[in-house]
Structure formats: structure tokens, C-alpha cells
C-alpha positions in Angstrom: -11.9 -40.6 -15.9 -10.6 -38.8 -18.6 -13.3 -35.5 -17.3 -12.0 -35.8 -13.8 -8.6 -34.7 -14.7 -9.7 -31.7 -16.6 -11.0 -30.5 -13.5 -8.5 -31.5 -11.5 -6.2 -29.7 -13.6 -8.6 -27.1 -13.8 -8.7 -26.9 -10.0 -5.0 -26.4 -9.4 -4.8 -23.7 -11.8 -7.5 -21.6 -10.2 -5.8 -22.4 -6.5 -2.0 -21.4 -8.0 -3.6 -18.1 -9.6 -5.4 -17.3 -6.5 -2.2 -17.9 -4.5 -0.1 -16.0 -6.8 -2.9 -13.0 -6.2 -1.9 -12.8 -2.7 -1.2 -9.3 -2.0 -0.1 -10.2 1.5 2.3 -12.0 0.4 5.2 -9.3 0.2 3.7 -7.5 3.6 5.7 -6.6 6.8 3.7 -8.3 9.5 2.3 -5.5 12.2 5.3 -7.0 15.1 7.8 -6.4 11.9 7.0 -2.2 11.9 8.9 -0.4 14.4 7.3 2.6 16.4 10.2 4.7 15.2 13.1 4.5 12.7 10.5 3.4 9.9 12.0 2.7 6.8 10.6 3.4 3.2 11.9 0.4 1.8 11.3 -2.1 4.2 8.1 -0.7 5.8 6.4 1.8 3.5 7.0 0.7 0.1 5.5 -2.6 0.5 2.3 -1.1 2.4 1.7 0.9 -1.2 2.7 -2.4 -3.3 0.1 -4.7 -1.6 -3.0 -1.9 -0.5 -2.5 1.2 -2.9 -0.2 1.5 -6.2 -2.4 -1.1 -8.5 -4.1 -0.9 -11.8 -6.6 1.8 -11.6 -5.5 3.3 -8.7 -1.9 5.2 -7.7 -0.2 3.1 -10.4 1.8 5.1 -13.1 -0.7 4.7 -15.4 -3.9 5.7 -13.4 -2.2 8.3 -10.8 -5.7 8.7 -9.0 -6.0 11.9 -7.8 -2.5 12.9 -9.5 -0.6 10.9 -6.8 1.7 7.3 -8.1 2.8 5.4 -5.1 4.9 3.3 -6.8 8.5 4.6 -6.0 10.0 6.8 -3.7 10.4 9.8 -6.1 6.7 9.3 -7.4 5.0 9.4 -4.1 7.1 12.7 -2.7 6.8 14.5 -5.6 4.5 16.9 -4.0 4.0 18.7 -0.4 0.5 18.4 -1.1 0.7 14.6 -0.2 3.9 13.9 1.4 4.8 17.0 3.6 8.4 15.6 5.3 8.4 16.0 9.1 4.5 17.3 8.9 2.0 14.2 8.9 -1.1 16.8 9.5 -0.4 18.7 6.7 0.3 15.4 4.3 -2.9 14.7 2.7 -1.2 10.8 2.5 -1.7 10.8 5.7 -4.6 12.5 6.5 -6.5 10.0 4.4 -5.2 6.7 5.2 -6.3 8.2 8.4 -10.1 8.8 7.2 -9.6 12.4 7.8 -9.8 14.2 4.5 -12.2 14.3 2.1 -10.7 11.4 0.4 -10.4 8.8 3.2 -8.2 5.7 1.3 -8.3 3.5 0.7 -11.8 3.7 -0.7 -14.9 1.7 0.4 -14.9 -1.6 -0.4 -11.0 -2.3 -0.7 -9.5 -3.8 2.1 -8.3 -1.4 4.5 -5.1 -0.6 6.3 -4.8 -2.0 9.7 -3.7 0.3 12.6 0.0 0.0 12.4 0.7 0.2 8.4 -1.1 3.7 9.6 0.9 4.4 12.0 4.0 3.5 10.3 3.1 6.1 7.5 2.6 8.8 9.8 5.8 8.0 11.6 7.7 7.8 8.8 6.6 11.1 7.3 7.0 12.8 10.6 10.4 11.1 10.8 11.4 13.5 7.5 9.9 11.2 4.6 13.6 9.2 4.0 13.9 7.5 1.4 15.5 4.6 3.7 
């Protein structure tokens, strides 16, 4: 008896960690992101959040490849990655696309579904707002 709720206990703690790991939790569904008149804040920003600025990746700590896509400021920092009003000459853009050398996000991480593209490339063609 006295085993069984260890493991029950046990059990919930697991499912309540697992829950709280969800990292699409905080995303915009795909009907939520507009064609046009993407915002950072509602759109963008939680795309990076959920798929892109975590430990060992473009967090502040890690900055892989020198890019942190954790604010505004930190992921149009440079041309190199956020050109505004050019998404083919934003290497953001060309690799959530899978067309640079560095296709993201990397094998074996979940990918970015077809309109969480989209709405990046929008919203850097749109001029990059931070909106």
C-alpha cells in the first residue's frame, strides 16, 4: 500500500514535468499567423521561444553561430541574419527555409511547420518591426 503511493506520487510528478516541458504550449496555432501584417511579438517571438532560443542553441549564453534569438534587439543585431525588407539575403530566413548551408533547425529537432516559415519571411520582408 504504502509502495503504491510512492509511485503514484512518482507518476504525477513525471506527468506535471512533462507537461510543464511543453514547448507548444506558448505557440500561435498556424490559423492564428496572418499572411501579412505579422507581428514580432505575437507571431515571431514565440516561434524562437518554443523551436530556436534554448540552452545550447540561440540562447544568450550559447549564441550558436553568433546569432541569440531571444529578443528583438538580439536577433536584428546583424544584416547577416535579419536583412529588413530582404528575406533572400537574411541568412534567418534562408535556413529555416533549408537553403543555406545551415538549414535550422538542425536534424533531429523538431522542425518548423510551413507557416511559422512563412511568417518569418513575411515578417522580414514586411521591414523586420519590432511589432
Amino acid at each position: 500500500m504504502k509502495m503504491s503511493r510512492y509511485f503514484i506520487t512518482l507518476v504525477l510528478l513525471v506527468v506535471i514535468l512533462l507537461i510543464s516541458c511543453d514547448d507548444n504550449l506558448n505557440l500561435p496555432s498556424d490559423e492564428d499567423i496572418p499572411s501579412t501584417n505579422v507581428s514580432y511579438n505575437k507571431h515571431i517571438q514565440p516561434i524562437f521561444n518554443a523551436r530556436c532560443a534554448t540552452s545550447g542553441c540561440h540562447d544568450d549564453q550559447t549564441k550558436a553561430a553568433g546569432l541569440s534569438l531571444t529578443s528583438y534587439q538580439s536577433t536584428t543585431a546583424s544584416y547577416i541574419f535579419v536583412f529588413p525588407g530582404n528575406p533572400d539575403a537574411s541568412l534567418l530566413v534562408l535556413s529555416v527555409e533549408g537553403r543555406s548551408q545551415y538549414p535550422m533547425p538542425p536534424p533531429g529537432r523538431p522542425p518548423l511547420t510551413q507557416k511559422q516559415i512563412k511568417a518569418i519571411r513575411t515578417w522580414v520582408a514586411e521591414g523586420a518591426k519590432n511589432n
